[in-house]
C-alpha positions in Angstrom: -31.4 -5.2 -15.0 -27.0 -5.3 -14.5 -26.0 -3.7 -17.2 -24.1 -7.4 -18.1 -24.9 -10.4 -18.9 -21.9 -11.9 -18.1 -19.9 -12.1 -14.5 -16.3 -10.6 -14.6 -13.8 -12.7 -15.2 -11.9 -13.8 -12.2 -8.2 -12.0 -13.6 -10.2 -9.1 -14.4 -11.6 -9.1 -10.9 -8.0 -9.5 -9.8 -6.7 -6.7 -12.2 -9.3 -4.5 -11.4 -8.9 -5.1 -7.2 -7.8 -2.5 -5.2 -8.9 -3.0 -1.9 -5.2 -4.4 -0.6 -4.0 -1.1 -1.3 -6.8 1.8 -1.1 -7.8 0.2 2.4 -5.7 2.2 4.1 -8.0 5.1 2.9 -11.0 4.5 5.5 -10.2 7.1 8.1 -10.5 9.5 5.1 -13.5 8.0 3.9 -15.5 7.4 7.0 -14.8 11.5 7.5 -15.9 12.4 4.2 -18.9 10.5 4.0 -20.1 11.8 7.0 -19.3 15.3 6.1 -21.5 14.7 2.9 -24.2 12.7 4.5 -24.6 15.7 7.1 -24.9 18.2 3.7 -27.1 16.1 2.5 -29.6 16.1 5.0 -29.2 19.8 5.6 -30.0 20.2 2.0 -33.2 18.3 2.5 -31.8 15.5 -0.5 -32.7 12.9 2.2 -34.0 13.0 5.8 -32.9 13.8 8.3 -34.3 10.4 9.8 -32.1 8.6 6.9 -28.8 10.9 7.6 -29.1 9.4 11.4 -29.0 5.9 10.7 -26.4 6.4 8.1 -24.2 8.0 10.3 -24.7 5.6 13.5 -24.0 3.0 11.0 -20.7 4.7 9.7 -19.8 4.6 13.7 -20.2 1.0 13.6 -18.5 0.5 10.5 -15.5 2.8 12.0 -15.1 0.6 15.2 -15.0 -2.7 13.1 -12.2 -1.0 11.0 -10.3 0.1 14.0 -11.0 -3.5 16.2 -10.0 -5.4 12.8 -13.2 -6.9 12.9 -14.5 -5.7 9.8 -16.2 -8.1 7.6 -14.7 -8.4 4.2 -16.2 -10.0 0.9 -14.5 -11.2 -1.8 -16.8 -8.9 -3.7 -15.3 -5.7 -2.4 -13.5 -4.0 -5.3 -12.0 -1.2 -3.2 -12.4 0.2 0.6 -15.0 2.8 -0.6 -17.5 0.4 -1.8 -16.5 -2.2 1.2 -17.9 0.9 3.4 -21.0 1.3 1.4 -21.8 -2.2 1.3 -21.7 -2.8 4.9 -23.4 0.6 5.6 -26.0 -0.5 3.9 -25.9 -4.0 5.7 -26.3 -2.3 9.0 -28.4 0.7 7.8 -31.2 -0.9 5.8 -32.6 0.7 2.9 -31.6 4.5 4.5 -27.6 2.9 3.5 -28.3 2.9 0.0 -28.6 7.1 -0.1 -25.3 7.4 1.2 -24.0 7.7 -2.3 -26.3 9.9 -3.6 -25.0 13.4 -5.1 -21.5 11.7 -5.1 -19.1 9.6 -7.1 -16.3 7.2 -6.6 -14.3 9.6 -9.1 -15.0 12.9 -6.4 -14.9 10.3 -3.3 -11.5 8.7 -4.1 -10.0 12.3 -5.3 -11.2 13.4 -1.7 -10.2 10.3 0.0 -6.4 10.8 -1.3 -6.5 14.8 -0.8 -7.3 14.4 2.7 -4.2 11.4 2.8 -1.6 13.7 1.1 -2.7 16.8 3.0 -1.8 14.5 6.0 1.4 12.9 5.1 2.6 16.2 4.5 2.0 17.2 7.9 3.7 13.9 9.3 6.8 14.4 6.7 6.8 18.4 7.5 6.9 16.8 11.2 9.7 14.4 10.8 12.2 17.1 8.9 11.6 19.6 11.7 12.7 16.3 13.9 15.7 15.7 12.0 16.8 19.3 11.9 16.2 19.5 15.7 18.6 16.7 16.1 21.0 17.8 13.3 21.7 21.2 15.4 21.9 19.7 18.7 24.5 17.5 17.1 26.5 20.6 15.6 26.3 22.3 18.9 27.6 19.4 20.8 30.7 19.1 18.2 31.0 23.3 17.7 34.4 23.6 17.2 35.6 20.2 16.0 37.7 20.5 12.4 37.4 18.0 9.9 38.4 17.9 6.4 36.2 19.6 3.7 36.0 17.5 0.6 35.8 18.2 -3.1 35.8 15.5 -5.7 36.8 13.3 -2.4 40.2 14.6 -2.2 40.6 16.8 1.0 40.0 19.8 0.3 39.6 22.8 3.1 39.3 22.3 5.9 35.5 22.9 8.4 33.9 22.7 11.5 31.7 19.6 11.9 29.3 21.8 13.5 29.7 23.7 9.7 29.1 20.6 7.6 26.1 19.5 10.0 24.3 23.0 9.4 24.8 22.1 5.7 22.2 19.2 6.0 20.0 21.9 7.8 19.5 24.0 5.1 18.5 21.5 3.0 16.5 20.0 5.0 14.9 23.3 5.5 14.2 23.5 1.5 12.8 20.4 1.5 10.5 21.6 4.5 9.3 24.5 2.6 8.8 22.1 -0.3 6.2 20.0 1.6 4.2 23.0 2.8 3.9 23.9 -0.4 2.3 19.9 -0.8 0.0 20.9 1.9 -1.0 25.2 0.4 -2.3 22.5 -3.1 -4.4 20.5 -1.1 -7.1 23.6 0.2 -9.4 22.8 -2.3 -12.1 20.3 -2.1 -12.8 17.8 -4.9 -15.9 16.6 -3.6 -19.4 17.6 -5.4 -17.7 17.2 -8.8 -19.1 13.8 -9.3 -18.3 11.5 -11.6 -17.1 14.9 -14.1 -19.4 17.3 -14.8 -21.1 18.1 -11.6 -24.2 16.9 -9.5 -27.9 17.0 -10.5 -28.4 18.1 -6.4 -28.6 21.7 -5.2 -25.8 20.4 -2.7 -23.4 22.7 -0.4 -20.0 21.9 -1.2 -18.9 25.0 1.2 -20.2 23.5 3.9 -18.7 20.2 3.3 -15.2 21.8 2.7 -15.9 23.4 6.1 -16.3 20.3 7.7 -13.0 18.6 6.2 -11.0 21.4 6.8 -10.8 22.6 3.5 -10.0 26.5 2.7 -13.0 26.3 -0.3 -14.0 23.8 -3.5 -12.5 22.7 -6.5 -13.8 25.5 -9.0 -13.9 23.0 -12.0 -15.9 19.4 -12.1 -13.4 18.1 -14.2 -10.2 19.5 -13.1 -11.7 18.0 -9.7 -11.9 14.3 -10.7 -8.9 14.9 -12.9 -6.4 15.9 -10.5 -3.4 14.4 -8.9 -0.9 16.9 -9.3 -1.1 16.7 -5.3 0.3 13.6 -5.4 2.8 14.7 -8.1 3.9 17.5 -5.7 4.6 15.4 -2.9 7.0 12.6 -4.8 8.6 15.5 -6.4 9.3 16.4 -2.7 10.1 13.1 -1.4 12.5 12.0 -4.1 14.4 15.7 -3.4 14.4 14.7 0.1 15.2 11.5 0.0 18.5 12.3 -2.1 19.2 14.7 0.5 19.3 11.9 2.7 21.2 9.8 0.8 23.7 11.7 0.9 24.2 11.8 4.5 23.8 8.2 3.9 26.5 8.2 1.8 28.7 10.5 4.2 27.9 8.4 6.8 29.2 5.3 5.3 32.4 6.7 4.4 33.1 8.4 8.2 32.1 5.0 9.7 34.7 2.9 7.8 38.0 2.0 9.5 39.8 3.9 7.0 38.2 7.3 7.7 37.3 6.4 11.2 35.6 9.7 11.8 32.3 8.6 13.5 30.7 5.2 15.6 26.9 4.4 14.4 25.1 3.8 17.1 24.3 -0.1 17.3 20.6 0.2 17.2 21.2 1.3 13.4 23.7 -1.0 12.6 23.9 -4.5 12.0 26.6 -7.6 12.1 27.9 -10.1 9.2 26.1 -13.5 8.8 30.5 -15.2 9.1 32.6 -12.3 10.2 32.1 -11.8 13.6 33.8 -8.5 14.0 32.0 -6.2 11.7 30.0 -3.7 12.2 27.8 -2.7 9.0 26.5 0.8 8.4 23.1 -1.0 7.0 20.8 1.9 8.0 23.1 4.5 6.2 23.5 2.3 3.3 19.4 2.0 2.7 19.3 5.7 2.8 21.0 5.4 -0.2 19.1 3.0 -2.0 15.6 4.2 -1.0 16.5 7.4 -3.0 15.8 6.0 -6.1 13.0 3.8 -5.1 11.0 7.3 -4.4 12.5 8.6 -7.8 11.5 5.5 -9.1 7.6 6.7 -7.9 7.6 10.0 -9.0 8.4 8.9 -12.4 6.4 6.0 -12.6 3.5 7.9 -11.8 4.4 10.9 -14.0 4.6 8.0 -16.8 0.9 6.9 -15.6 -0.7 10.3 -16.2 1.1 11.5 -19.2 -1.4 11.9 -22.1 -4.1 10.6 -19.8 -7.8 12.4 -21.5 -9.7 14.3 -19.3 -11.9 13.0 -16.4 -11.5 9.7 -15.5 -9.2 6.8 -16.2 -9.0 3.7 -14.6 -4.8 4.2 -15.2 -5.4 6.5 -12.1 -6.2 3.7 -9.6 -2.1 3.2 -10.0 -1.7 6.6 -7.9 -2.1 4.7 -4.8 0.3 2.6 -5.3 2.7 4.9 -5.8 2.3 7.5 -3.0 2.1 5.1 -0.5 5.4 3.7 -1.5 6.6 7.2 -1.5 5.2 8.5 1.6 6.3 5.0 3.7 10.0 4.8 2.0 10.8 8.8 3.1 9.3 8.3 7.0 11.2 5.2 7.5 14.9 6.9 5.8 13.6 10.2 7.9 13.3 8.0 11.1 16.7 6.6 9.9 18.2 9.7 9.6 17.2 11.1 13.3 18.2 7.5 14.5 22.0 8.0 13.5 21.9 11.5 13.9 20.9 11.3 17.6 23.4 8.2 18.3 26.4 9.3 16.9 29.4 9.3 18.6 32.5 11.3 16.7 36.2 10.9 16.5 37.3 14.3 17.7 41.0 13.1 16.9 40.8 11.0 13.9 39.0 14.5 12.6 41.6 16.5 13.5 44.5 14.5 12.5 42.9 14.2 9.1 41.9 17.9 9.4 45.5 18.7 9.9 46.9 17.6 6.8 48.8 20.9 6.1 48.6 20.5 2.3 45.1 21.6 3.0 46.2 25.4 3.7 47.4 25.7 -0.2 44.7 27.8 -1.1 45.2 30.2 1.9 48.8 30.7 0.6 47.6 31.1 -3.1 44.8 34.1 -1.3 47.3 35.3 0.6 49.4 36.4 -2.4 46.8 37.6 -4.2 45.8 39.7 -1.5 49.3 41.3 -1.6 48.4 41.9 -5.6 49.5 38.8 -7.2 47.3 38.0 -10.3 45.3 34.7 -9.1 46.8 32.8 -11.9 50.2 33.5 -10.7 49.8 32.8 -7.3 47.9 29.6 -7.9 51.0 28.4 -10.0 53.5 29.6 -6.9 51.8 27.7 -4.6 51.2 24.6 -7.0 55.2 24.6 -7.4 55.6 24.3 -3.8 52.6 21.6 -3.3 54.8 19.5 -5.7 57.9 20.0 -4.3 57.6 19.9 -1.2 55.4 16.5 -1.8 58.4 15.5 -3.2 60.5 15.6 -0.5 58.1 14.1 1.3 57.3 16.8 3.4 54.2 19.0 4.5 53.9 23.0 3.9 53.9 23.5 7.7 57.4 22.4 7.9 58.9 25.1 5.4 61.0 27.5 6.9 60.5 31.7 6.1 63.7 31.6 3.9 62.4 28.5 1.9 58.5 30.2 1.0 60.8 33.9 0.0 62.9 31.7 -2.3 59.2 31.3 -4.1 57.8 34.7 -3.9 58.8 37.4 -1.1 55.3 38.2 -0.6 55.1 35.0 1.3 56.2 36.5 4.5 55.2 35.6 8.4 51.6 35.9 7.9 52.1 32.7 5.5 54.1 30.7 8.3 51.1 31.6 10.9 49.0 30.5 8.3 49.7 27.1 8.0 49.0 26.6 11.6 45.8 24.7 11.7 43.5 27.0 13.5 44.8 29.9 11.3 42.8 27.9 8.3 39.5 27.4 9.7 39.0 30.9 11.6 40.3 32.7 8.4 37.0 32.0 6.7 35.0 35.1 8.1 32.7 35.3 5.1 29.0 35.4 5.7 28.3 31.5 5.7 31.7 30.4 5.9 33.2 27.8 8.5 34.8 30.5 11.0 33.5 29.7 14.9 32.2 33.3 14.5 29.6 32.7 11.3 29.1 29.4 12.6 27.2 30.9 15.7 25.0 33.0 13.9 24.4 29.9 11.8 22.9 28.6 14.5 21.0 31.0 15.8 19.0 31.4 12.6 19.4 27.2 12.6 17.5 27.6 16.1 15.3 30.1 14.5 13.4 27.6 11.9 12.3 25.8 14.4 10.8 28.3 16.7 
């Protein structure tokens, strides 16, 4: 007899529902129940007979999925018992041992292992993608200057090719952050049941085997329990994701008329609805509002789990929701990303022009004097004096004569008038890292390395 004497109530049932979302879970769960039906029958739990029709009827079920042809019910609370159900439709009585040994708590904690152990893949994938097109991008444009920027003020000069890499070694970070995703999903939930383990003599090795697992969940209920996988890979996304909206956010600016630095290609762009000449950076713009939106995941499903008791909780059904989000927002700003990246076309002069602003080689003056043993202090105040006056006079630094830099500090000799040349600015950074054409090649070599 049910164990209630009452039907659900239809809200509950709607509440409760979470086939619209889990369904996309039945590659996942067509693999891991035939992984477990195979243990099964090698454990001698059911026949061999039994394990055949079971899995000739998890084919069928398979193709229907794939073809679109599968037969929902109303009554199907979620895509693991819609599979069971019509397993057992197809397979007879032998269907109804397809469960046995296993729980929904173990199946869906398998089902969304295998899922995130996938999407990190894919996103691992789509970096390396971006990062490809990122350094092709800074090869093309090696030697291109552009304003550096600090607080949006120009600042020091670069090389595109520089500020490109920048995005590279992020995007490297954020890499390494999703294989880490992948290193915490090696262990196999399944054969935890619903919390405390299985009344079977069952081989969860051999199962793990199967799924391409590296071994098995060492603790029933830490099994059932656990979605710090899932907590792993938001924490990823939304890191990434800001990444990327920061290009976003670059790209906007270097797209406007007033900076006029770079053309989005058109496939990325899109028009105004009553001004016929625009063309709208939309693309860029969404990479900075998805941000959030995966932020907005990550903490909505850290709010979910916090204080949650150990196994179980139906709270947990919420995980779904939010990884999928997660996982869907950062592929489509990743594919946006590479899109722009790839299509790109930069304003070699309206970069240099802005690049050449010769207020910009201030701070080469101010290290200039205090590599002739100024105190920094000092020499910072020198050349701020001359910033402001010569600003004043509406003027730029390049156009100060030898006699006028002496009359504010002798050491400011010819090396300071070669150094407001343009070129002098951006080759004198030969630090490790910095944006001089030298350290910019062996950026790239070890750019070229990552993906090799």
């Amino acid at each position: 007899m049910n164990r209630f004497s009452e039907p659900p109530d239809p809200d509950f049932d709607a509440i409760n529902r979470s086939l619209d979302v889990d369904v996309r879970l039945w590659p996942f769960d067509i693999a891991q129940s035939r992984a477990h039906v195979a243990m099964l029958a090698a454990q001698k739990i059911i026949s061999a007979e039994d394990a055949g029709v079971i899995i000739d009827a998890l084919a069928s079920v398979e193709g229907e999925l794939q073809a679109g042809l599968f037969p929902f019910e109303p009554t199907d609370e979620d895509i693991h018992m819609a599979i069971e159900r019509r397993v057992s439709e197809i397979a007879g009585e032998a269907g109804g041992r397809i469960h046995t040994a296993r729980s929904r708590n173990d199946q869906v904690a398998t089902d969304l292992v295998l899922f995130t152990r996938e999407a990190a893949a894919d996103t691992i994938a789509a970096i390396e993608g971006l990062i490809g097109k990122l350094i092709d991008s800074a090869e093309a444009h090696l030697d291109w200057p552009l304003p550096g920027y600090t607080h949006l003020q120009r600042a020091q000069p670069v090389y595109l090719s520089h500020h490109l890499l920048a995005y590279v070694w992020m995007l490297q970070r954020d890499r390494q952050r999703f294989q880490f995703v992948a290193s915490q999903c090696e262990l196999l939930p399944l054969g935890a049941g619903a919390l405390a383990g299985v009344n079977f003599d069952t081989d969860r090795g051999r199962v793990a085997d199967q799924l391409g697992f590296d071994g098995v969940s060492p603790n029933s209920l830490d099994a059932v329990s656990n979605r710090d996988f899932i907590l792993d890979y938001l924490s990823a996304a939304a890191i990434c994701a800001t990444h990327l909206s920061r290009l976003g956010g670059e790209l906007v600016l270097w797209s406007s008329q007033e900076f006029g630095f770079v053309q989005l290609p058109d496939r990325w762009t899109s028009g105004s609805s009553l001004m016929p000449q625009k063309k709208n950076p939309d693309a860029a713009e969404l990479l900075r509002a998805k941000a959030p939106r995966v932020v907005g995941d990550l903490s909505s499903f850290l709010g979910v789990l916090h204080s949650l008791p150990l196994a179980y909780n139906k709270d947990m059904q919420e995980d779904k929701e939010y990884l999928f989000d997660g996982v869907d927002t950062l592929s489509l700003a990743l594919a946006a990303a590479s899109g722009m990246i790839e299509g790109a076309s930069f304003n070699q002069e309206r970069m240099a022009k802005a690049a050449g602003d010769g207020m910009i080689a201030a701070t080469d003056l101010a290290d200039l004097l205090v590599r002739r043993g100024v105190p920094f202090r000092q020499s910072h105040a020198t050349v701020g004096k001359i910033v402001r006056e010569t600003l004043a006079a509406d003027r730029q630094l390049s156009s100060l004569s030898l006699d006028e830099l002496q009359a504010y500090d002798a050491e400011l000799d010819a090396e300071a008038i070669s150094l407001l040349a343009q070129d002098g600015w951006l080759e004198s950074k030969t630090s490790e890292g910095g944006t001089a054409l030298g350290r910019v090649r062996e950026q790239m070599v070890l750019a070229r390395g990552l993906l090799s």
